[in-house]
N, C-alpha and C positions, 0 to 999 in steps of 0.2 A: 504494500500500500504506500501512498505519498506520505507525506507531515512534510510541515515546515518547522524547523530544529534550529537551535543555535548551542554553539558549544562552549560561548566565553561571553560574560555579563557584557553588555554594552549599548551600542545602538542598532537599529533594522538594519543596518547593514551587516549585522552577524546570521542575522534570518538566511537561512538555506531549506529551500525545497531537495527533498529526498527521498530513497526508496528505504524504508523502513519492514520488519516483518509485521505481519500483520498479530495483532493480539489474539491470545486464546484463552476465555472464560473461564476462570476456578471454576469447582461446582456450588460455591454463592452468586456470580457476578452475569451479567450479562455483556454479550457483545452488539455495541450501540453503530452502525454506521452513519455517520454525522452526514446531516443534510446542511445544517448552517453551525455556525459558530463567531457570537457577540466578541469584536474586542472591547477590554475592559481598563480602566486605571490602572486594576493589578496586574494584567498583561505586561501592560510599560515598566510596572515596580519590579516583576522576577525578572524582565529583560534586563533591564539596567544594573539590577541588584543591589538596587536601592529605594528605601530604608530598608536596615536590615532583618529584618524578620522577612523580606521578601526571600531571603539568600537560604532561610531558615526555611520558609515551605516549598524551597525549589530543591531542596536537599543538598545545599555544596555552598560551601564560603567561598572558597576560592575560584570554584564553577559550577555550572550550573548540573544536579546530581539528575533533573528532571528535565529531559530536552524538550520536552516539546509542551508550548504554551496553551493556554483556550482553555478558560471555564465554562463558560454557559452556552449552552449546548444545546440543539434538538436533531432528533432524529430517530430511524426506525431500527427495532430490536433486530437484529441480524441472527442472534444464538442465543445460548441460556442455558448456565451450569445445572449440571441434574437436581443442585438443591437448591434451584432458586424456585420461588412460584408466585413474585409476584408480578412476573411480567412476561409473559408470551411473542415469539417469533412474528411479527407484524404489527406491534405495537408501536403507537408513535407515540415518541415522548420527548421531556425537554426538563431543564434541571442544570443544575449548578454541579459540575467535577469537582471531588474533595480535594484539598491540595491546589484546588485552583492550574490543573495541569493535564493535556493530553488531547484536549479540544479542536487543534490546528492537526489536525490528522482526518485519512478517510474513516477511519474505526477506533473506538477505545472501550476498553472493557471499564465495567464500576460494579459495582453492588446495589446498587442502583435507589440507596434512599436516600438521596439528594436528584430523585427523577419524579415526575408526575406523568399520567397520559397529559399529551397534546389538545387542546381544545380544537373541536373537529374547524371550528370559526377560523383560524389562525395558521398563516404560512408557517413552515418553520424556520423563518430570517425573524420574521414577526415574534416567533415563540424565543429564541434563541435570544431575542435583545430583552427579556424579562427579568431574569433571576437576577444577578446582580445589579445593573442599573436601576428596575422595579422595586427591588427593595430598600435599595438609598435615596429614591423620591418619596417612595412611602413615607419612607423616616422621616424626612425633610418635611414631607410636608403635615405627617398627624405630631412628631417630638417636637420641631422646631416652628414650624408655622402656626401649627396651633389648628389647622383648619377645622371646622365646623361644617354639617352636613347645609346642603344650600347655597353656601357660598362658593366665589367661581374663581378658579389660578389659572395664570399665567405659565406654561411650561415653558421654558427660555432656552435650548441647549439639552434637551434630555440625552443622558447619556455622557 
C-alpha cells in the first residue's frame, strides 16, 4: 500500500510518498481502508516535533518512532480480527487514530473504539474533518463562548 512517511522531525518537505506493507489485524482490531483523512494542528506538532509531548506520542525524541501521520479518519472496514465484533467487513466509519498516527496511509488497523458508523448523510472528507477539529469548536464554543440554545455564531476559519 502507499502512506506518506517522514523519517526526521521537520518541515513537509521531509513528507515522502511510499510503498509500505500493508497492515494485518490482531484478533481485537480491525483493518480500516481510509477513504479520507483531516489534516490536523497535531499533524504539524508530530511533524515538526514540536512541543514536546508531540515527540512523546510519535514514539522517538530524536525521531520520529511513528512514521506515518493522520488522525481522523473515515473509511470502510476492509477485515476484522476473529475477536473483534463490533464492527463488520462493509462498515463505514470514521473516528479519531489513538496516538494520533497512521491516517496518511491506504489502510490502518485500530481496535477501533475511537471509531463510530458513518452517518449515511455525510461524505467521508465531510466525516473525516469531525473528530478533532469538531470537538475543539465544541469546546470553544459551549466552555469558552458560553453559547446558549437560540442564539447564532459566526464560524471564522473552522479547522
Amino acid at each position: 500500500m502507499q502512506a506518506v512517511i517522514y523519517k526526521k522531525y521537520g518541515t513537509p518537505d521531509q513528507l515522502r510518498l511510499v510503498e509500505v506493507p500493508t497492515p494485518t489485524p490482531t484478533d481485537q482490531e480491525v483493518l480500516i481502508k481510509i477513504h479520507a483523512c483531516s489534516i490536523n494542528g497535531s499533524d504539524r506538532e508530530n511533524l515538526v516535533g514540536k512541543p514536546l509531548y508531540a515527540r512523546m506520542s510519535g514514539g522517538g525524541l530524536r525521531k520520529p518512532g511513528k512514521p506515518i501521520l493522520g488522525s481522523d479518519i473515515a473509511g470502510t472496514v476492509a477485515a476484522v480480527g476473529k475477536n473483534h465484533t463490533e464492527f463488520q467487513v462493509g462498515d463505514e466509519l470514521f473516528g479519531e487514530l489513538p496516538g494520533y498516527h497512521g491516517g496518511f496511509a491506504e489502510y490502518v488497523c485500530t481496535s477501533g473504539e475511537t471509531l463510530a458508523l458513518k452517518p449515511a448523510n455525510l461524505t467521508f472528507s465531510q466525516a473525516a474533518a469531525i473528530p478533532q477539529a469538531g470537538a475543539i469548536a465544541r469546546q470553544g464554543i459551549r466552555e469558552q463562548g458560553q453559547v446558549q440554545a437560540g442564539q447564532q455564531v459566526l464560524i471564522n476559519g473552522a479547522g
